[in-house]
N, C-alpha and C positions, 0 to 999 in steps of 0.2 A: 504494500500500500504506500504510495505517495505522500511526502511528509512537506508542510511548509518550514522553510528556516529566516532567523531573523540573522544578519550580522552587521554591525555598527561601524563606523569610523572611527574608531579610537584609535584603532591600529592602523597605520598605510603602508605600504610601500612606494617607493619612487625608482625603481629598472624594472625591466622584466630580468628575471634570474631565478633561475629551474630549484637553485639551494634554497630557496625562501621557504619555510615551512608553511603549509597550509595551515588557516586559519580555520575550517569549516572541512567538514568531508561527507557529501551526500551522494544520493542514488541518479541514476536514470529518473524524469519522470519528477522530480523533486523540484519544489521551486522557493527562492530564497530572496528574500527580499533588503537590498544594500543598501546603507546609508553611504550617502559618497561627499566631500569636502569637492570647493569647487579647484580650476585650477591652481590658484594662486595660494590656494592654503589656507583659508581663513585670512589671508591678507587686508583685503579691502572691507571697508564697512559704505555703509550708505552715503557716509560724511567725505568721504576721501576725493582727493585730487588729484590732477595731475601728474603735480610734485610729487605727491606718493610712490609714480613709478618707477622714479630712478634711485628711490629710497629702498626699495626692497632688494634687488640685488640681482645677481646673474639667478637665472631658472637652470631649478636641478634635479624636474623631474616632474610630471604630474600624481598627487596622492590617489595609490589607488587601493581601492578594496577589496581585499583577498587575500592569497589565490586561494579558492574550493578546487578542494579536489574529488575527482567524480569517478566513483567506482566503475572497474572496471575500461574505463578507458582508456584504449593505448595507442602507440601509435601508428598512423592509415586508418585509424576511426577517424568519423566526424563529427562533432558539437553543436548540435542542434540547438539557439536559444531563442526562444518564444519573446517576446517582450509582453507582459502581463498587464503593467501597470507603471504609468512613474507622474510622480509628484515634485513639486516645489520644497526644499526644505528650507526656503528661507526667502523674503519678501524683495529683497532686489537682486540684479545681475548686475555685471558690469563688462567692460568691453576696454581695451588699451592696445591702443597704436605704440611701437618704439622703431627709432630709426633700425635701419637694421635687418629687421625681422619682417615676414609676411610678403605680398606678392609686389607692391611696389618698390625701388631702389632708396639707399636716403638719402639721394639726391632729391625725390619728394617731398621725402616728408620734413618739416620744419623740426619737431622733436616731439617728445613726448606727449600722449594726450589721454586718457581719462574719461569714460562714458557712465555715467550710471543710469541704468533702468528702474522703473518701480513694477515689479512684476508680483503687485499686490494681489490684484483681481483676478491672476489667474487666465487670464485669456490674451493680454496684449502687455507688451514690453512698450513704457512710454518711457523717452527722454525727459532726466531730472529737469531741464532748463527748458524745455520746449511742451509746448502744449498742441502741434499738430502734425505730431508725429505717433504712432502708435504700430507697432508692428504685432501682428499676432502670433503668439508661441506655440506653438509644437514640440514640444521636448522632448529631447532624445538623448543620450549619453554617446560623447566624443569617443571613447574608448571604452570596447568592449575585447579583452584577445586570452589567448593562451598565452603559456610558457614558449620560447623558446628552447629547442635541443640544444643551440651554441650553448658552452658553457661561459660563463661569468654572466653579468652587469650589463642591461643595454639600456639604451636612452629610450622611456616612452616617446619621445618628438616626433619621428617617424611611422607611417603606419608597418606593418611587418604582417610576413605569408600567415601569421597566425592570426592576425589583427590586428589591436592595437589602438592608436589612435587614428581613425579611418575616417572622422568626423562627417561621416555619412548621415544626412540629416531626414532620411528614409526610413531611421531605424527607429520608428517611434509604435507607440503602444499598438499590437497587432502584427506585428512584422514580424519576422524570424531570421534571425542570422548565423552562418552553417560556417562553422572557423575549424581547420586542419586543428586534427590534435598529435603533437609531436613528442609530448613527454608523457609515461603512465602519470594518469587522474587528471590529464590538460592541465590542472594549474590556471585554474581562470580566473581574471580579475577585473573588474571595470571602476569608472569614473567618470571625470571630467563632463557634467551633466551641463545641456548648451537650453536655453527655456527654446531661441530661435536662432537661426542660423541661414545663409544663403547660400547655394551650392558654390564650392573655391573658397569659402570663410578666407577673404583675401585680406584682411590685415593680423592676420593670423589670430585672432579672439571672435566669436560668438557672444550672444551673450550668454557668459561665463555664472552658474550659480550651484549652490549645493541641491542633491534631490535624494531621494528615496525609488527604487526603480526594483519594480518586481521580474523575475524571470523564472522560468521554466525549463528545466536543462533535458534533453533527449540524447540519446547517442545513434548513430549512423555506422556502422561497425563496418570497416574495409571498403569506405566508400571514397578516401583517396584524393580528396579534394587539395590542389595545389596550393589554393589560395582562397581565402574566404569569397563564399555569396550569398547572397541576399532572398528572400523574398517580403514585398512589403503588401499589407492585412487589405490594398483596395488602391485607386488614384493617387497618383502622386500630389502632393503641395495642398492639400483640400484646404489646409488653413489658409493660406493667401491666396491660393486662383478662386479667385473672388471676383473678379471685373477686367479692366483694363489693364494692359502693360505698358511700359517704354525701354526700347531696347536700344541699346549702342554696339557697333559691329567694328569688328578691326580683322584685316588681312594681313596675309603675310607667309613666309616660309620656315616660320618657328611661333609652336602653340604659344610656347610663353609668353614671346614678346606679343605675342597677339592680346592672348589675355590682359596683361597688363595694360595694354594699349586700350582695349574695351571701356577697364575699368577709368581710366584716366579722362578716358571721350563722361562716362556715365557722371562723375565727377564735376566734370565742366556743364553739363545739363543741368546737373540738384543743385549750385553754386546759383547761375544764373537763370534757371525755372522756379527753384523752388528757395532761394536765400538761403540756403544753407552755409556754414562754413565751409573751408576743403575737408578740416577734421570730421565735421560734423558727415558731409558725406562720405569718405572714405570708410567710417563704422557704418553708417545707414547701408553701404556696399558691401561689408563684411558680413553680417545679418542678416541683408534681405536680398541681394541680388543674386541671382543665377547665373553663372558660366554658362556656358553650353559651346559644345565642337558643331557649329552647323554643318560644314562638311568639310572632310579632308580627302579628298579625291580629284580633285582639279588642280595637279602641279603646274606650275611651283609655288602655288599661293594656298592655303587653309583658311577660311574662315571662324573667331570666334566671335558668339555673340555675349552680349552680357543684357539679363532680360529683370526690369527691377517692376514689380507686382505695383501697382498705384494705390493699391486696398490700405497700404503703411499711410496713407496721409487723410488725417483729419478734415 
């Protein structure tokens, strides 16, 4: 018989590392419900600023919760996890630009910046200083993976063939996502819970907040899966394809530079359509806009678009 389990954040870790002792050990069929710290650690409060972000220091790691380990699974099984349920476990989010870091250069960015949400109500993320902006949440957890087999210390930053941080913003209540398991009992841990997020989370932050997220663990036994997939519980986006879009498109013969190019175009529109700061748009693109490859089969040029939901604005 199928057992629910509770496990809290008291404990984190910050690599993935196969030597971490499991905190929890359940069955097939078992489902357990996490408490997760956001990414920053408890860092930020409602009050914080800007200045706060070069206060806290170099990042060494997202806190995560776990790893369960799950009988009987070894490895060429696969990790079947259901998403059940997840919740808010604290009243606001927050969102930080730093040179350096995320999809534009910092030749962009001026320095440091600072967002906070009030993600009171449960349904929409509004900017602290702005009253016509409201983006609606969908919460999903940045990181859901296994252990890796490499031995030692790896950095959660990257996502990895077992998962990780894949900040897949699909993977919300209903969904199920299928992660290789490489070490006996996979060793699973997750975190980094985002309320909303835009596909390419391009200034490298969502909005970042603590949750509670149920799941349901199944095994797939010799099913051999390379690299994690997905399936999501119906529509993609249902909380924002809500109305209208406005998209910005950029060509060229490197995704990257396309992308970034996209989002720069979408920047100079919310600037000059909608009064925005650069900062203020660059998060508002981090959150709510879509990437997308329109097509890559016409060399020498790829097109990406970048497609922002207009439902965000009051």
């Amino acid at each position: 018989m199928s057992q629910h389990h509770e496990l809290n954040a008291d404990t984190v870790h910050k690599t993935w590392d196969n030597s971490i002792q499991p905190r929890l050990t359940i069955d097939a069929g078992d489902t357990v419900t996490f408490d997760t710290r956001d990414a920053a650690d408890l860092y930020y409060s409602p009050d914080s600023r800007s200045e706060d972000i070069e206060k806290r220091g170099p990042f060494v790691g997202h806190p995560l919760t776990g790893p369960v380990y799950i009988r009987d699974a070894v490895p060429d099984d696969v990790l079947a996890i259901e998403v059940m349920a997840m919740e808010f476990a604290s009243p606001f989010g927050w969102t930080a630009v730093r040179k350096g870091r995320g999809l534009l250069p910092e030749a962009d960015v001026t320095g440091p910046y600072l967002q906070i949400w009030d993600i009171t109500d449960g349904t929409h993320a509004r900017m602290r200083q702005r009253k016509d902006i409201a983006v609606p949440v969908d919460p999903f957890a940045g990181i859901m993976g296994n252990a890796l087999a490499l031995e030692g210390a790896h950095s959660t930053m990257p996502p990895r063939v077992t998962g990780g941080n894949m900040d897949n913003k699909h993977l919300t209540a209903g969904a199920t996502l299928f992660l290789p398991v490489q070490v006996p009992g996979a060793l699973f841990s997750t975190g980094d819970a985002h309320a909303a997020q835009g596909d390419g989370e391009c200034c490298v932050t969502a909005v970042e907040t603590c949750s509670r997220i149920t799941l349901k663990f199944d095994l797939l036994h010799q099913k051999n899966f390379a690299e994690p997939q997905l399936r999501t519980h119906g529509p993609l986006c249902t909380s924002t394809n809500a109305g209208s879009y406005y998209a910005t498109t950029a060509q060229g013969p490197d995704l990257f530079a396309n992308s970034q190019q996209a989002i720069r175009y979408m920047i100079e529109h919310l600037m000059a359509e909608r009064g925005l700061s650069w900062e203020e748009s660059y998060v508002l693109c981090s959150v709510a806009v879509d990437l997308k490859i329109s097509e890559v089969v016409d060399a020498p040029n790829w097109l990406v678009s970048a497609f922002l939901p207009e439902c965000v604005f009051v």
